[in-house]
N, C-alpha and C positions, 0 to 999 in steps of 0.2 A: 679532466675527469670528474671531478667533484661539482659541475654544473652538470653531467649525468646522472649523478649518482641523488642529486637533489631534485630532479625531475623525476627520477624513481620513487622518487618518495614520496614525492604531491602525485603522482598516480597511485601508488598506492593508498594514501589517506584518501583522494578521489574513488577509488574500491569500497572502503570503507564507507562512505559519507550515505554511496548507493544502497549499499548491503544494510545499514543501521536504519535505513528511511524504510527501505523494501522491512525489516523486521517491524519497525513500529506500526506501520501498516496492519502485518499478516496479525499482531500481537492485537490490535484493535477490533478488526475481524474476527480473531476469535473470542474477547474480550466481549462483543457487541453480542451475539451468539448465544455466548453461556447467562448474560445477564438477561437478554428476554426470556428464555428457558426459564429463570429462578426467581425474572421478575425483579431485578435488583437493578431500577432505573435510575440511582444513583448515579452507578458506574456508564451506563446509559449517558447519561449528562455528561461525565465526564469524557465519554468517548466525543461526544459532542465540541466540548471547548478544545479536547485534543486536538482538531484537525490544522488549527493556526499550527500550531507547533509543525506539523508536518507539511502546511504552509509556507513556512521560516525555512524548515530543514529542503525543502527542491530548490527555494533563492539560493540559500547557500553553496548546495552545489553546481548550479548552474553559474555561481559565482565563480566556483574553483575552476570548473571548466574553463571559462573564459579568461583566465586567467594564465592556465596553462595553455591556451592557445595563444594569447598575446606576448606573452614573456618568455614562451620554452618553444613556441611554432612546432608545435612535433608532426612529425611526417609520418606515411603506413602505418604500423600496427597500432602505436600510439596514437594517432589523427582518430583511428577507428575505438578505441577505445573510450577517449574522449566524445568524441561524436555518440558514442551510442549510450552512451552516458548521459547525457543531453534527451535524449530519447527517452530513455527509461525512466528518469525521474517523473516526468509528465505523466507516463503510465502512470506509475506507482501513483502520483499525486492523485490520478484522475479516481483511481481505486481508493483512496481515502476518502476524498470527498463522497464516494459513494456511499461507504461505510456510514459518512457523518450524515450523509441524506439520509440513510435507512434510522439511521436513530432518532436523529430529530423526528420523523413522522414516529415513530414509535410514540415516544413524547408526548408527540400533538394527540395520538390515539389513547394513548392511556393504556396501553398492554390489552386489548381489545382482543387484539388476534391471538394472542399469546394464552388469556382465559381463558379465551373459546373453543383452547387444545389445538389452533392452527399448528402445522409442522414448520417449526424454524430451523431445522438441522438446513445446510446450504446444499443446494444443488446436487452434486459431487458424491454426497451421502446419501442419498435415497438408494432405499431397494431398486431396481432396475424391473424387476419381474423376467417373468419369460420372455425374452430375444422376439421368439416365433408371434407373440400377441399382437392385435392392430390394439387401435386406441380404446376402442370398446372394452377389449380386455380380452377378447375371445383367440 
């Protein structure tokens, strides 16, 4: 029973490894956001060197993954767990690296867009306008 109960628990810190990468991510994202809005390409930079870090933190878990598949072999729900876990990181990672793309050009631009009153709020946040408009607007 206590080789269960120790597998319970490297999936759960595998829970966690996912959940804290996915947070530093969305934290950087927004992080990225309010610093072009204010202009404070300091933090900008630092979003930048951030992404090793989130680099580190997908080997890692893809480390625990493999790990838990070599030493604990789990079957069904746990296989899928695992597995999808494997999965998600890559997401996550691929959406970091995004974040560090968009900054770094930031960087290269020198807040160009961001003077020029371009809209940074992300996607998600825009007015929609009227449902009924074609692109025209009409």
């Amino acid at each position: 029973m206590a080789t269960r109960l120790l597998f319970e628990q490297e999936l759960q810190e595998l829970r966690k490894s996912v959940a804290d990468m996915g947070y530093q991510v969305e934290s950087n994202y927004d992080r990225l956001f309010a610093a072009l809005q204010t202009l404070d390409f300091g933090t900008v930079e630092a979003i930048v060197k951030n992404d090793r870090d989130v680099n580190d933190m997908e080997r890692a878990v893809e480390a625990q993954c493999l790990h838990l598949i070599t030493k604990q072999q789990p079957i069904a729900r746990d296989l899928r767990v695992v597995s999808a876990s494997l999965k998600v990181v890559t997401d996550i990672e691929r959406i970091g690296d995004h974040v560090a793309d968009i900054a770094e050009l930031a960087l290269r631009g020198g807040g160009r867009e961001c003077r020029s009153g371009g809209d940074l709020r992300p996607s998600g946040d825009h007015d929609r306008g009227d449902p009924g408009a074609d692109a025209s607007g009409h």
